[in-house]
N, CA, C and O atoms as a GROMACS GRO file, in nm:
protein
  632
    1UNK      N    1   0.084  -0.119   0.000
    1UNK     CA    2   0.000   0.000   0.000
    1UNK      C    3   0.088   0.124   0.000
    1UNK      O    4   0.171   0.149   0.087
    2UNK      N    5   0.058   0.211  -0.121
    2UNK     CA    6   0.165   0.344  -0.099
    2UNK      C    7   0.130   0.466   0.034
    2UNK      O    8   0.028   0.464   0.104
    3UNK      N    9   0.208   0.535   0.040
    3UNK     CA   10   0.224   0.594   0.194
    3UNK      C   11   0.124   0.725   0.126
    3UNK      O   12   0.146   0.759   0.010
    4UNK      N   13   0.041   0.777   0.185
    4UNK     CA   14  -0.021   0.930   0.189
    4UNK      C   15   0.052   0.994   0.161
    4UNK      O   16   0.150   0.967   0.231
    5UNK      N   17   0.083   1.106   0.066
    5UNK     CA   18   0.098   1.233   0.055
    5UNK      C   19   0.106   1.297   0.209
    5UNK      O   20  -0.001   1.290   0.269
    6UNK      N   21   0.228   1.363   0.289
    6UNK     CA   22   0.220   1.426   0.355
    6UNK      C   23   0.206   1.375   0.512
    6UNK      O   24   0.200   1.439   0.617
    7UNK      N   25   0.205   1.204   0.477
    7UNK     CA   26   0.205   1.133   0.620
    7UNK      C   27   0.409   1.086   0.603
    7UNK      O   28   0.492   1.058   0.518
    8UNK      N   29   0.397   1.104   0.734
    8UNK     CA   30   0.558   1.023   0.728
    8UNK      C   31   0.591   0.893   0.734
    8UNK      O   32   0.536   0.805   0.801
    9UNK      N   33   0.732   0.880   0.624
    9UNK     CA   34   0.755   0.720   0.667
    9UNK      C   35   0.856   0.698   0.799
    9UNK      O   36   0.875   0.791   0.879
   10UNK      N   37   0.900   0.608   0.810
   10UNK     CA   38   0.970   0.515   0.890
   10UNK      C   39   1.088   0.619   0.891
   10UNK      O   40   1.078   0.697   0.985
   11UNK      N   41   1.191   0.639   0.816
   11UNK     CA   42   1.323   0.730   0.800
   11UNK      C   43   1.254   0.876   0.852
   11UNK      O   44   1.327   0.923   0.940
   12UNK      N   45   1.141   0.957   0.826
   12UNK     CA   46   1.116   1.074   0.860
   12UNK      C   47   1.090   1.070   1.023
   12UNK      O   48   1.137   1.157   1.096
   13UNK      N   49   1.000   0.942   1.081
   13UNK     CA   50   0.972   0.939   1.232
   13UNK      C   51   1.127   0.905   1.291
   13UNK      O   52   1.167   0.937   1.403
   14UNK      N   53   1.194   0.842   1.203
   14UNK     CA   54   1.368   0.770   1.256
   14UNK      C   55   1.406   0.949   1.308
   14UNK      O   56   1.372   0.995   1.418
   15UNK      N   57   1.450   0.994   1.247
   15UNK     CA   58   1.499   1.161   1.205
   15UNK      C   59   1.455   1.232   1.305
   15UNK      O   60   1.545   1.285   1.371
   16UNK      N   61   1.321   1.256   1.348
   16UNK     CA   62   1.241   1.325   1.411
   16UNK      C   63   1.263   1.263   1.560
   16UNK      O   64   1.265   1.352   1.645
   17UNK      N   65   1.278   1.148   1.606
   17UNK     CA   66   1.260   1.081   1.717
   17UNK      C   67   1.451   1.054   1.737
   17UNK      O   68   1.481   0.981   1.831
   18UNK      N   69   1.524   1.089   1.684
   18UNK     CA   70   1.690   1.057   1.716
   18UNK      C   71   1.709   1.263   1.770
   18UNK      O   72   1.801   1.320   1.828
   19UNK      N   73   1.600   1.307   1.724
   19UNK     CA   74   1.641   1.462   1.757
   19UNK      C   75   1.572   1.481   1.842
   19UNK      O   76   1.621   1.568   1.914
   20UNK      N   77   1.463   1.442   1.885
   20UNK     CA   78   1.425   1.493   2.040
   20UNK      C   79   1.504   1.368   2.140
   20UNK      O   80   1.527   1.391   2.258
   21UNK      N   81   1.537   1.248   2.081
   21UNK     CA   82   1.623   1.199   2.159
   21UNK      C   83   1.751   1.289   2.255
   21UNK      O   84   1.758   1.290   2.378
   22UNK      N   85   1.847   1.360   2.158
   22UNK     CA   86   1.965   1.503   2.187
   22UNK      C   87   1.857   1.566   2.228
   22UNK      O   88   1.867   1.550   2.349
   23UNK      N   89   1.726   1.648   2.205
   23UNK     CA   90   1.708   1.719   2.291
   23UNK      C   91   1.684   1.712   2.457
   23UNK      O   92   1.722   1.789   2.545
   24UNK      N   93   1.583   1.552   2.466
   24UNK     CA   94   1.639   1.513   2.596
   24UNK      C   95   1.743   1.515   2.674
   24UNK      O   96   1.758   1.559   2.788
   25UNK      N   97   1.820   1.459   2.597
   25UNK     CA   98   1.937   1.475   2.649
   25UNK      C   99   2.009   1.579   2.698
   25UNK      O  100   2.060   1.579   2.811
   26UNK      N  101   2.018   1.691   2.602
   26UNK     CA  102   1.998   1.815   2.652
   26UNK      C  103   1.940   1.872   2.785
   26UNK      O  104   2.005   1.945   2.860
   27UNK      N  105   1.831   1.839   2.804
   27UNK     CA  106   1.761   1.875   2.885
   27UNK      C  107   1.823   1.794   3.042
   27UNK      O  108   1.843   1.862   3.143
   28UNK      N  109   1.839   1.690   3.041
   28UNK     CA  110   1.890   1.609   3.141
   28UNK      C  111   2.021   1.656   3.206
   28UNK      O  112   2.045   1.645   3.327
   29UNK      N  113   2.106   1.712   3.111
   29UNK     CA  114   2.188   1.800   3.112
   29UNK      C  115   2.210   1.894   3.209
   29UNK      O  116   2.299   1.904   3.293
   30UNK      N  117   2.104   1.965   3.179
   30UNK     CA  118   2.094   2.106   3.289
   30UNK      C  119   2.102   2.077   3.424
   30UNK      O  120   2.131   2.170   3.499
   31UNK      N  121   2.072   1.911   3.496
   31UNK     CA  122   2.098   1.890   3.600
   31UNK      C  123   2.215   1.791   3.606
   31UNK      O  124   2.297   1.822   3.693
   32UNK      N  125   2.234   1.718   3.561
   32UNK     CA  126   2.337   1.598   3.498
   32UNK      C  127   2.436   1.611   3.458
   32UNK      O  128   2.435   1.683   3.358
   33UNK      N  129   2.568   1.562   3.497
   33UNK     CA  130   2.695   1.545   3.397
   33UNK      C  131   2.626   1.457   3.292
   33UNK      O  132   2.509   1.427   3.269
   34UNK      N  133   2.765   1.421   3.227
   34UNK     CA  134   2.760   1.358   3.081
   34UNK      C  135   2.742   1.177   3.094
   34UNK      O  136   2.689   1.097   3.017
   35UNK      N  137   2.801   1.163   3.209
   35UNK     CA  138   2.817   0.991   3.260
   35UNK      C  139   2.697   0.926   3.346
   35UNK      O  140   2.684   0.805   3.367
   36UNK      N  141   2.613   1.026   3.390
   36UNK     CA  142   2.492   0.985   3.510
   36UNK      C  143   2.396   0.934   3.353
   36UNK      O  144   2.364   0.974   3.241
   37UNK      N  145   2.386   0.827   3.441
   37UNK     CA  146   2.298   0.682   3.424
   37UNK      C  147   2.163   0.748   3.328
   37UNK      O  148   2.149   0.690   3.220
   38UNK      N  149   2.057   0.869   3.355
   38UNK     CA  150   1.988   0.903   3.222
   38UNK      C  151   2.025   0.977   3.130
   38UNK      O  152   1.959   0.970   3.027
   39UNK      N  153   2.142   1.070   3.134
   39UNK     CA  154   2.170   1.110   3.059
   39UNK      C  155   2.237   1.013   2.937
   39UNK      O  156   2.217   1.014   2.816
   40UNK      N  157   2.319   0.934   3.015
   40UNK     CA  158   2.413   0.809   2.943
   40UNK      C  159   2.241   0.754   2.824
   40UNK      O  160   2.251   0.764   2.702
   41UNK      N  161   2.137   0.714   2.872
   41UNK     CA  162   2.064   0.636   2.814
   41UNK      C  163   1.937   0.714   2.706
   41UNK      O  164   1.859   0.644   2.642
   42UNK      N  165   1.934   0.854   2.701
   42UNK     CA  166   1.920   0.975   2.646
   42UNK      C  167   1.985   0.930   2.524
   42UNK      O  168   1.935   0.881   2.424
   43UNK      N  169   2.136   0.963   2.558
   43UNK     CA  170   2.231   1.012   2.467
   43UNK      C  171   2.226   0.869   2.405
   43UNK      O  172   2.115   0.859   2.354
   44UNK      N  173   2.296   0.755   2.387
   44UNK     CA  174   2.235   0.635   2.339
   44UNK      C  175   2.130   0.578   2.232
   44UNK      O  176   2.124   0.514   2.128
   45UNK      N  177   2.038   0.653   2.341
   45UNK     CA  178   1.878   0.613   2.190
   45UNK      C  179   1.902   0.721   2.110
   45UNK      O  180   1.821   0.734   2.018
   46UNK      N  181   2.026   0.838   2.121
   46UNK     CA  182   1.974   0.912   2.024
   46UNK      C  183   2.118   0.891   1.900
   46UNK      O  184   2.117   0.919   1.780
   47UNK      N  185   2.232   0.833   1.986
   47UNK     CA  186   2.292   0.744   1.933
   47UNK      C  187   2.260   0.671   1.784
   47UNK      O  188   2.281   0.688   1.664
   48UNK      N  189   2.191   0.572   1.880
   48UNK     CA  190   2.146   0.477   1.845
   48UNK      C  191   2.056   0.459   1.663
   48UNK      O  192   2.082   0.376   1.576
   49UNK      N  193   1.986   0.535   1.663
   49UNK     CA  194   1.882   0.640   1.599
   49UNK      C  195   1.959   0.713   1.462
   49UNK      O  196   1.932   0.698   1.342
   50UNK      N  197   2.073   0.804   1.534
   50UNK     CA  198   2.144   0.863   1.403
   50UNK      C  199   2.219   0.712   1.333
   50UNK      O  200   2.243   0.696   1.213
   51UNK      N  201   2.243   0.630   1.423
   51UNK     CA  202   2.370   0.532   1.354
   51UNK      C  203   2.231   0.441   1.233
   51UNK      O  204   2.252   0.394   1.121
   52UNK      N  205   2.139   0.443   1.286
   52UNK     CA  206   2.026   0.329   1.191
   52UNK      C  207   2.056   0.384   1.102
   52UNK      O  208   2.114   0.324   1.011
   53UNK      N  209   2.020   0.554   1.090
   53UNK     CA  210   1.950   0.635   0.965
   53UNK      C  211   2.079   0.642   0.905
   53UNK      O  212   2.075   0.604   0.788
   54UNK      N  213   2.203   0.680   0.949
   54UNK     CA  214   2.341   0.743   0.840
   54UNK      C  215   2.383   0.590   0.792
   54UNK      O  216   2.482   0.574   0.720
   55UNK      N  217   2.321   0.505   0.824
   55UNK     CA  218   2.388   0.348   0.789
   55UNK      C  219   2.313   0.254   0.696
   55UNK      O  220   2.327   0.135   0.666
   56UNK      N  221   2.196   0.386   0.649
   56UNK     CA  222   2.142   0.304   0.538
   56UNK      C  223   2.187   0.344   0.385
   56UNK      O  224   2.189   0.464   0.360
   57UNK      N  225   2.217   0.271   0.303
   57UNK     CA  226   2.311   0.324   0.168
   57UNK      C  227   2.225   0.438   0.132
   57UNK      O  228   2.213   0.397   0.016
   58UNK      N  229   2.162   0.536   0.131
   58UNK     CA  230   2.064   0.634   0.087
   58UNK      C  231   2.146   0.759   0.157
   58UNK      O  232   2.172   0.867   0.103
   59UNK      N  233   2.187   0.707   0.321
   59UNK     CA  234   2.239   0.843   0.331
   59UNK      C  235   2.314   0.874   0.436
   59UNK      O  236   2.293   0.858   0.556
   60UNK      N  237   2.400   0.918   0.380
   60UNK     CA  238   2.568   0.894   0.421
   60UNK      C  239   2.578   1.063   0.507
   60UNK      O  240   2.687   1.099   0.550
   61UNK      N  241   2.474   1.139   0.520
   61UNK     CA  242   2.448   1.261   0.620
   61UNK      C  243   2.309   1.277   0.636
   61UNK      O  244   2.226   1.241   0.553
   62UNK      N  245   2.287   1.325   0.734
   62UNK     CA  246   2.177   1.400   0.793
   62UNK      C  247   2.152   1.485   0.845
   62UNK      O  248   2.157   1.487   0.968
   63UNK      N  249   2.105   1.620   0.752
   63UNK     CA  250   2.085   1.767   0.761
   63UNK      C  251   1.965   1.765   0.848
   63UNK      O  252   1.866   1.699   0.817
   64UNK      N  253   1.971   1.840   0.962
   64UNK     CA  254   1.828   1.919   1.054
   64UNK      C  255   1.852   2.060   0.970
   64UNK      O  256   1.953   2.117   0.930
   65UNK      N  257   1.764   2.077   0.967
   65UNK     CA  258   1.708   2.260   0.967
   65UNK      C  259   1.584   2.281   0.992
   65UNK      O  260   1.494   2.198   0.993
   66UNK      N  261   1.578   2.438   1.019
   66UNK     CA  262   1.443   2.459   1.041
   66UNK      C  263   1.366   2.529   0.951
   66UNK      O  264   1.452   2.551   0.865
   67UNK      N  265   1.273   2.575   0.913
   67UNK     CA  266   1.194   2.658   0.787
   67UNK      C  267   1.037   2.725   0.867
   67UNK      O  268   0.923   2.679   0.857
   68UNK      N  269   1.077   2.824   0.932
   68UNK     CA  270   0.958   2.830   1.032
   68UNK      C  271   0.976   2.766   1.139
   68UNK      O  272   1.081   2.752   1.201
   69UNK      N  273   0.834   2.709   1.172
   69UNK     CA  274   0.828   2.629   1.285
   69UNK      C  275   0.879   2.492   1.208
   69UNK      O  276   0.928   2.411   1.287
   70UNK      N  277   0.878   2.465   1.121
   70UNK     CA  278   0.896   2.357   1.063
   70UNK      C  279   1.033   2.294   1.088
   70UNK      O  280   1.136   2.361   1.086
   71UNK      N  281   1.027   2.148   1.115
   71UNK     CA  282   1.155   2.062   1.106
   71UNK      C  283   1.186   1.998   0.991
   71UNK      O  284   1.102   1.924   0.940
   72UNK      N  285   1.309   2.018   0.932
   72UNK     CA  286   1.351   1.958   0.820
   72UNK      C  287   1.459   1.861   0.740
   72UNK      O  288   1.543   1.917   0.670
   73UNK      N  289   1.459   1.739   0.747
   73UNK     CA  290   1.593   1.664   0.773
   73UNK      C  291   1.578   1.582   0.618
   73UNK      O  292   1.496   1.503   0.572
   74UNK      N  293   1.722   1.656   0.561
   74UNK     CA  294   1.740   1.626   0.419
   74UNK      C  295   1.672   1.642   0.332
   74UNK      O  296   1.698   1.583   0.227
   75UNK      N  297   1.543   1.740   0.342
   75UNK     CA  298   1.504   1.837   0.271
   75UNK      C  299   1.393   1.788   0.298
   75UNK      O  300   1.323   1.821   0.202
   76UNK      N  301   1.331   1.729   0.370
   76UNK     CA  302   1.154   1.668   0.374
   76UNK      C  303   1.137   1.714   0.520
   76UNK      O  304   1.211   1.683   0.613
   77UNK      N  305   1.010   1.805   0.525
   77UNK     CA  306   0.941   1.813   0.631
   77UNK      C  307   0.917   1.684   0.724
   77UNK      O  308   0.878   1.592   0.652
   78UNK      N  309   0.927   1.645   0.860
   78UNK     CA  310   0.955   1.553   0.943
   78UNK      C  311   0.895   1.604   1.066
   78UNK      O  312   0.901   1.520   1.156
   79UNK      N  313   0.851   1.689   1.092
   79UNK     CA  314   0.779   1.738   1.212
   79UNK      C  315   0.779   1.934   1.218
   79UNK      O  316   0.744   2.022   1.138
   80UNK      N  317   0.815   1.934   1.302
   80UNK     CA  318   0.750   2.082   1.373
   80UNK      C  319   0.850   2.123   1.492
   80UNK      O  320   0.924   2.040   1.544
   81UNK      N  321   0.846   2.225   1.522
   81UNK     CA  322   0.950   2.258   1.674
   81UNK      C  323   0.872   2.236   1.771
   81UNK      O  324   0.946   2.189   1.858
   82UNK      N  325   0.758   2.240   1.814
   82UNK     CA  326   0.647   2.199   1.909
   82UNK      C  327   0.667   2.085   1.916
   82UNK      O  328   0.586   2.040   1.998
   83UNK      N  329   0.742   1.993   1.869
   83UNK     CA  330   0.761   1.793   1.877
   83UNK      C  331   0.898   1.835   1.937
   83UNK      O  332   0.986   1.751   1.921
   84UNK      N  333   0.927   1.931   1.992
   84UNK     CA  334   1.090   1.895   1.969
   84UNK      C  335   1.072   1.969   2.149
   84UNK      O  336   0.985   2.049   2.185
   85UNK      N  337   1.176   1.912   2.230
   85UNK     CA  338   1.238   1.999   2.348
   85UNK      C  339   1.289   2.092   2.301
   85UNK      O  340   1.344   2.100   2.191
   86UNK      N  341   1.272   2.205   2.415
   86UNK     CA  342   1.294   2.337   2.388
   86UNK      C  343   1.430   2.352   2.366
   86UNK      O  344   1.452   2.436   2.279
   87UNK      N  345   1.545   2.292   2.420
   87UNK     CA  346   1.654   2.264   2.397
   87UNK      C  347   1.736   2.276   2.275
   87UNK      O  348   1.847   2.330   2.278
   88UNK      N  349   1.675   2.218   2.146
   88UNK     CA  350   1.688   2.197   2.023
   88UNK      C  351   1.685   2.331   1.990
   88UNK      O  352   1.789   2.392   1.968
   89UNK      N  353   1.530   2.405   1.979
   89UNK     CA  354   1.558   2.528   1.895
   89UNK      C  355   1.618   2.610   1.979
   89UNK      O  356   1.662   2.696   1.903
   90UNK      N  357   1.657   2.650   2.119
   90UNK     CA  358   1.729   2.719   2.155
   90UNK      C  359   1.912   2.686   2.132
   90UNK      O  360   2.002   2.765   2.159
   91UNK      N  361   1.922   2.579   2.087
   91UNK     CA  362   2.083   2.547   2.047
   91UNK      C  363   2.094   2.648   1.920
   91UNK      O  364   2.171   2.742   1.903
   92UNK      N  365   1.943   2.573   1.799
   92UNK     CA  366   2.014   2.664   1.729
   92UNK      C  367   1.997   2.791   1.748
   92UNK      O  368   2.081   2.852   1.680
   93UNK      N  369   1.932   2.858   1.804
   93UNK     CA  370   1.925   2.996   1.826
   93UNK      C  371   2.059   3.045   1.863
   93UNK      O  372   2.125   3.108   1.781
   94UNK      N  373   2.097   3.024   1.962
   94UNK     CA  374   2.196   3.013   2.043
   94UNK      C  375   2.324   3.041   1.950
   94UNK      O  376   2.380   3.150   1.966
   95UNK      N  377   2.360   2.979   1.882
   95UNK     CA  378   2.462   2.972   1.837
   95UNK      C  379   2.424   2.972   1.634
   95UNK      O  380   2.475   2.904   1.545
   96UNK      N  381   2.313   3.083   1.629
   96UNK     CA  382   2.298   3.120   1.462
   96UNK      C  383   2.327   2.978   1.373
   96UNK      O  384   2.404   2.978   1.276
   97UNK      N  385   2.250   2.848   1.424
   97UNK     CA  386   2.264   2.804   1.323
   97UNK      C  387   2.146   2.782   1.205
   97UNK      O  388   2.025   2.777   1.225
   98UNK      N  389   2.189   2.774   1.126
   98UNK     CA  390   2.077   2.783   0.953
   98UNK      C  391   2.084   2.574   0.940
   98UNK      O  392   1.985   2.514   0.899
   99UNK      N  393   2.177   2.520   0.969
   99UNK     CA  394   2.195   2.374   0.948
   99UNK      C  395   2.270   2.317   1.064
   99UNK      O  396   2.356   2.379   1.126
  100UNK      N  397   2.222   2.162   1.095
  100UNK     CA  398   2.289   2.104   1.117
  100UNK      C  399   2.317   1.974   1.083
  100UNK      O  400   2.220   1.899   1.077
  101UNK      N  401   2.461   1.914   1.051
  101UNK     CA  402   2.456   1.784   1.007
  101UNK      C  403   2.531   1.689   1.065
  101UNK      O  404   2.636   1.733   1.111
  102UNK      N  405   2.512   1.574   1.078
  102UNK     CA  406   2.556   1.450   1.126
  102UNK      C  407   2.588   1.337   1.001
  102UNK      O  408   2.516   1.266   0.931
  103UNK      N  409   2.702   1.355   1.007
  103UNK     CA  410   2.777   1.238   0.859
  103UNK      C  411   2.824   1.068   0.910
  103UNK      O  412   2.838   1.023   1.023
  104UNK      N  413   2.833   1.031   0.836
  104UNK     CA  414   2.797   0.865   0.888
  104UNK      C  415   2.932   0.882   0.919
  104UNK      O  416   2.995   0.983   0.889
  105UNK      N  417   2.998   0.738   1.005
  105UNK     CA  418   3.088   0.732   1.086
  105UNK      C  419   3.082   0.786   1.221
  105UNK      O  420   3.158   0.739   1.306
  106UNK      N  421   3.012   0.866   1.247
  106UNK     CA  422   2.972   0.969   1.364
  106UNK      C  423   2.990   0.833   1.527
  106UNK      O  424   2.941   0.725   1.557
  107UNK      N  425   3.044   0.886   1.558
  107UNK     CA  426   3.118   0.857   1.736
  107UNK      C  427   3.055   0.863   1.858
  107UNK      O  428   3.064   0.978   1.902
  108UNK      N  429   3.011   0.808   1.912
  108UNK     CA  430   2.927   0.824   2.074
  108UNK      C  431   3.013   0.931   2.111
  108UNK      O  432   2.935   1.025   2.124
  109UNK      N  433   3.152   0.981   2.142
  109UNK     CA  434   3.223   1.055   2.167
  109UNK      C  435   3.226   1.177   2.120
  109UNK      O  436   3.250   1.267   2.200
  110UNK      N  437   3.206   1.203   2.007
  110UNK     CA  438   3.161   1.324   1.891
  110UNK      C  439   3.006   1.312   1.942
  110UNK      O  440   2.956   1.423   1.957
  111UNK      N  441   2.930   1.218   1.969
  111UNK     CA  442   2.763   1.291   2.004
  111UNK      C  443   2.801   1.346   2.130
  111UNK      O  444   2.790   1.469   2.133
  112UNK      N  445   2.843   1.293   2.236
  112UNK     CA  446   2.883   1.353   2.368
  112UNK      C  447   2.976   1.451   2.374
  112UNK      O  448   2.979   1.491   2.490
  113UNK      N  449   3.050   1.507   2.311
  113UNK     CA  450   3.153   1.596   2.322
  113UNK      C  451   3.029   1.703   2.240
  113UNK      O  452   3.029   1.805   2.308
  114UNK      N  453   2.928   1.719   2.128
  114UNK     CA  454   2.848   1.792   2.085
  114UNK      C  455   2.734   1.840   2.228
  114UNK      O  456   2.690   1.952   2.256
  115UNK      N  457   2.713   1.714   2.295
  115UNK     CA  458   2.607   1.743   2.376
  115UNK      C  459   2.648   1.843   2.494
  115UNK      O  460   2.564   1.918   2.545
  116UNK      N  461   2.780   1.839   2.535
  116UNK     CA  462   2.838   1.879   2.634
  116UNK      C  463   2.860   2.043   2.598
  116UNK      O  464   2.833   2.130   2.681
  117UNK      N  465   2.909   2.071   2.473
  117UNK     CA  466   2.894   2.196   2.401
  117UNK      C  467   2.763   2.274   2.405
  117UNK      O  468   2.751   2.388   2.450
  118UNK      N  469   2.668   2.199   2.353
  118UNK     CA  470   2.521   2.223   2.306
  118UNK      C  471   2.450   2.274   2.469
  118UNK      O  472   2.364   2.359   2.490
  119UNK      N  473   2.540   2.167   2.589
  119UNK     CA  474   2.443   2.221   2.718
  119UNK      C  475   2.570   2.328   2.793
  119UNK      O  476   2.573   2.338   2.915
  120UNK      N  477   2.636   2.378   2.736
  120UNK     CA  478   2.710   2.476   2.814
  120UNK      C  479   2.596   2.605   2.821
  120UNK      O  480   2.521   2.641   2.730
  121UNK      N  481   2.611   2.671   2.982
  121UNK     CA  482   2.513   2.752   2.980
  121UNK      C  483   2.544   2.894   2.926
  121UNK      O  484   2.648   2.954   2.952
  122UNK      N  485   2.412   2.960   2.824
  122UNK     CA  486   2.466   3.055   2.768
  122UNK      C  487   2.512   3.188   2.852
  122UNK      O  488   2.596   3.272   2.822
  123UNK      N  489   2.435   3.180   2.958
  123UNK     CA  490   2.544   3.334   3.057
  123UNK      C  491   2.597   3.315   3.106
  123UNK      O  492   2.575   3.376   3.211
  124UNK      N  493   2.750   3.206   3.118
  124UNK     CA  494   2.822   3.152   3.158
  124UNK      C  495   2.962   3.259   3.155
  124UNK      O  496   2.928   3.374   3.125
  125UNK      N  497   3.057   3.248   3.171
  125UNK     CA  498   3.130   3.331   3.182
  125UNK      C  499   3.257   3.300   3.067
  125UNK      O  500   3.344   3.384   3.042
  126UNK      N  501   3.249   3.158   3.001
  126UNK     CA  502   3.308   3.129   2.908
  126UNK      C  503   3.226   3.123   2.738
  126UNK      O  504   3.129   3.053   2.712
  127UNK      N  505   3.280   3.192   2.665
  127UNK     CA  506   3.227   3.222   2.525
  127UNK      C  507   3.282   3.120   2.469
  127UNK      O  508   3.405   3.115   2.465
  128UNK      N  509   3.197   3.008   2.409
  128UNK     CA  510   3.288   2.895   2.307
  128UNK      C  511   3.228   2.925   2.148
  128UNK      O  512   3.118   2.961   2.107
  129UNK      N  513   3.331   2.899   2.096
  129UNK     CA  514   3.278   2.925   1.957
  129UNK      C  515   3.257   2.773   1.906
  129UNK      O  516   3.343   2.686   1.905
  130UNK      N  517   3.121   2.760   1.862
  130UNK     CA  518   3.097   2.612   1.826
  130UNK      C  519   3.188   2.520   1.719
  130UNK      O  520   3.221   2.402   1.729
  131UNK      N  521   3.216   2.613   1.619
  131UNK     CA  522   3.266   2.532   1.492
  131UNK      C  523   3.437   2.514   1.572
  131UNK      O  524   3.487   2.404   1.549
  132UNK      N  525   3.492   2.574   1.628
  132UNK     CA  526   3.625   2.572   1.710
  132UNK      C  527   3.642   2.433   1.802
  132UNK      O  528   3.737   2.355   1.800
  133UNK      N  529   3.518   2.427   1.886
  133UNK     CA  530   3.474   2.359   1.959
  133UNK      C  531   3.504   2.211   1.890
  133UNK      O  532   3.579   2.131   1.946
  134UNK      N  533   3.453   2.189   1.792
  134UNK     CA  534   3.425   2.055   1.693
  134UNK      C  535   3.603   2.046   1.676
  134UNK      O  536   3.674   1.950   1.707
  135UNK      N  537   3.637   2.154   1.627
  135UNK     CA  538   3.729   2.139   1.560
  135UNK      C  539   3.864   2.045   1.650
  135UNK      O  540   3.922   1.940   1.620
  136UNK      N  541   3.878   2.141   1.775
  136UNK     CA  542   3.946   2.126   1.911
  136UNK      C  543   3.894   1.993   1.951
  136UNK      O  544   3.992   1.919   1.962
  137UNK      N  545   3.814   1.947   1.970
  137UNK     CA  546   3.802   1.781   2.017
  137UNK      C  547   3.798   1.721   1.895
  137UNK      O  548   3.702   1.647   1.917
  138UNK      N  549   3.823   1.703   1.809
  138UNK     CA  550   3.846   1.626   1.668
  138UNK      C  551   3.740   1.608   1.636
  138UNK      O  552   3.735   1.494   1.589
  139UNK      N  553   3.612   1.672   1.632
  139UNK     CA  554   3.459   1.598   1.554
  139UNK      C  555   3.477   1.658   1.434
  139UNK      O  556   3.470   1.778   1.408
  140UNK      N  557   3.509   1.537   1.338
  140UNK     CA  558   3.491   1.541   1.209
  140UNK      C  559   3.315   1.523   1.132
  140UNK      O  560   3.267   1.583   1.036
  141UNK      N  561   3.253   1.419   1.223
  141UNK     CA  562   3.111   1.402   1.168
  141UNK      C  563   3.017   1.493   1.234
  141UNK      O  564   2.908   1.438   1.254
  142UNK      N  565   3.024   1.614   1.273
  142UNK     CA  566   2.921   1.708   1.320
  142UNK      C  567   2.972   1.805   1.222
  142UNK      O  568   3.092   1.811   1.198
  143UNK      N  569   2.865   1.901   1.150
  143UNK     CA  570   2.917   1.992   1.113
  143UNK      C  571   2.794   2.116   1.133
  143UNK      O  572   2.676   2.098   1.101
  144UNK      N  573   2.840   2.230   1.185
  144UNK     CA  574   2.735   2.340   1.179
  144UNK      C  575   2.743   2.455   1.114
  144UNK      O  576   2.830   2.533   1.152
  145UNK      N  577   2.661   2.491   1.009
  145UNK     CA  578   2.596   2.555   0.936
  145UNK      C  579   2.552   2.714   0.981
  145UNK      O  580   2.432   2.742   0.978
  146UNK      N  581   2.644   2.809   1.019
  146UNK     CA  582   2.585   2.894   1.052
  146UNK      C  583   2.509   2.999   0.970
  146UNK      O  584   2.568   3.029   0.865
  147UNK      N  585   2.393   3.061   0.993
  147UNK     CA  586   2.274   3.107   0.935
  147UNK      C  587   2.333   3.208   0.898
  147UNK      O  588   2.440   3.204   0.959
  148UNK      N  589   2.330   3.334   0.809
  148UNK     CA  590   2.415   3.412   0.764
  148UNK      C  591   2.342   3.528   0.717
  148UNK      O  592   2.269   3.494   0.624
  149UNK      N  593   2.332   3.659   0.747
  149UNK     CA  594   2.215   3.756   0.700
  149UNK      C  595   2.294   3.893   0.652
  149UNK      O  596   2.394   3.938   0.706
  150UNK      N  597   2.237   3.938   0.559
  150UNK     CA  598   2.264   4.021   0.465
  150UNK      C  599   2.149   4.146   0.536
  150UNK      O  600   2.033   4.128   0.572
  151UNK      N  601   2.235   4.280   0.538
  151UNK     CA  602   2.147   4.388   0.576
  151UNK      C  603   2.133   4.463   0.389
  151UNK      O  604   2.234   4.486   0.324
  152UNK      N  605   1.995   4.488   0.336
  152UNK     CA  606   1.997   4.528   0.194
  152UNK      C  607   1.970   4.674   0.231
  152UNK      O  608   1.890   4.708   0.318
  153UNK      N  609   2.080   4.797   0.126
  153UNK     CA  610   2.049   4.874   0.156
  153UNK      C  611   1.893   4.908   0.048
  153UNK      O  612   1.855   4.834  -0.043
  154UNK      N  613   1.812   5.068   0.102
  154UNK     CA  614   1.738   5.062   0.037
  154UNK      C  615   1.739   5.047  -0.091
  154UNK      O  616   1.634   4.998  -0.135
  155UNK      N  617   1.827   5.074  -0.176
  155UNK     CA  618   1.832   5.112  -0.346
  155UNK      C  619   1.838   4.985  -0.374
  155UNK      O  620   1.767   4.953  -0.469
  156UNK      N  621   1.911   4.884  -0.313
  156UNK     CA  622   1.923   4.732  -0.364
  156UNK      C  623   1.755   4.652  -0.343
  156UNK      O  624   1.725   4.570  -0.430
  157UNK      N  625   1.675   4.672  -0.256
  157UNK     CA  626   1.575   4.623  -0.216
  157UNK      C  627   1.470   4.662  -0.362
  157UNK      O  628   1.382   4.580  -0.388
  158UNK      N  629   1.483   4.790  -0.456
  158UNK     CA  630   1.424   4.818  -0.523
  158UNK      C  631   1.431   4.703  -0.670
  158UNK      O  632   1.360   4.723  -0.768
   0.00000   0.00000   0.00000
């Protein structure tokens, strides 16, 4: 039986459910180191989740973005920010991102060294620059996309 127009398959709920997985995690965070027992099992299913989806021959990355409220992973609508912990869209807020991607090979160590970044608190007294961040602990399979805006003067707008 073919799938509805506009209902999701299996890879779009995979996508959608490995990212509020990190946002949990996230969230667990705010009280939790990186090693306590729910955070460990958070981080895991969400693990778990990216390794299914980047390990099927179709696709060797997996882009989040947002478009609105809209969630968007590898260019197909997959949910909404209202499905998501608040966590998520305040990362990307947080740190201007337009994309984020996860490339196959990707590391429990590279998700945890991201998560640990992602829950540093923002009025903290240390400024990290994210893409530095990746760079400095060796995450090769995270990459972030920062959002990028153009001020038009009036004569160009015409």
């Amino acid at each position: 039986m073919a799938e509805m127009p506009g209902t999701l398959n299996q890879l779009d709920r995979q996508c959608l459910e490995a990212l509020k997985a990190l946002g949990k995690t996230l969230g667990q965070m705010t009280l939790y180191k990186i090693g306590h027992p729910a955070v460990a099992a958070t981080l895991k299913a969400a693990e778990d989740d990216l390794a299914q989806i980047l390990g099927q021959p179709s696709n060797g990355e997996l882009l989040y973005s947002f478009d609105g409220d809209k969630l968007i992973a590898n260019g197909r609508i997959v949910g909404s920010a209202a499905q998501l912990p608040s966590s998520v869209s305040g990362f990307f807020a947080r740190f201007k991102l337009a994309s984020l991607t996860f490339k196959s090979g990707l590391t429990g160590g590279e998700l945890a060294s991201f998560c640990e970044l992602a829950a540093l608190r923002p009025d903290g007294d240390i400024f990290v620059d994210p893409e530095a961040h990746l760079s400095q602990k060796g995450i090769t399979h995270i990459v972030f996309s920062e959002a990028v805006y153009a001020k038009m003067s009036e004569e160009a707008k015409s």
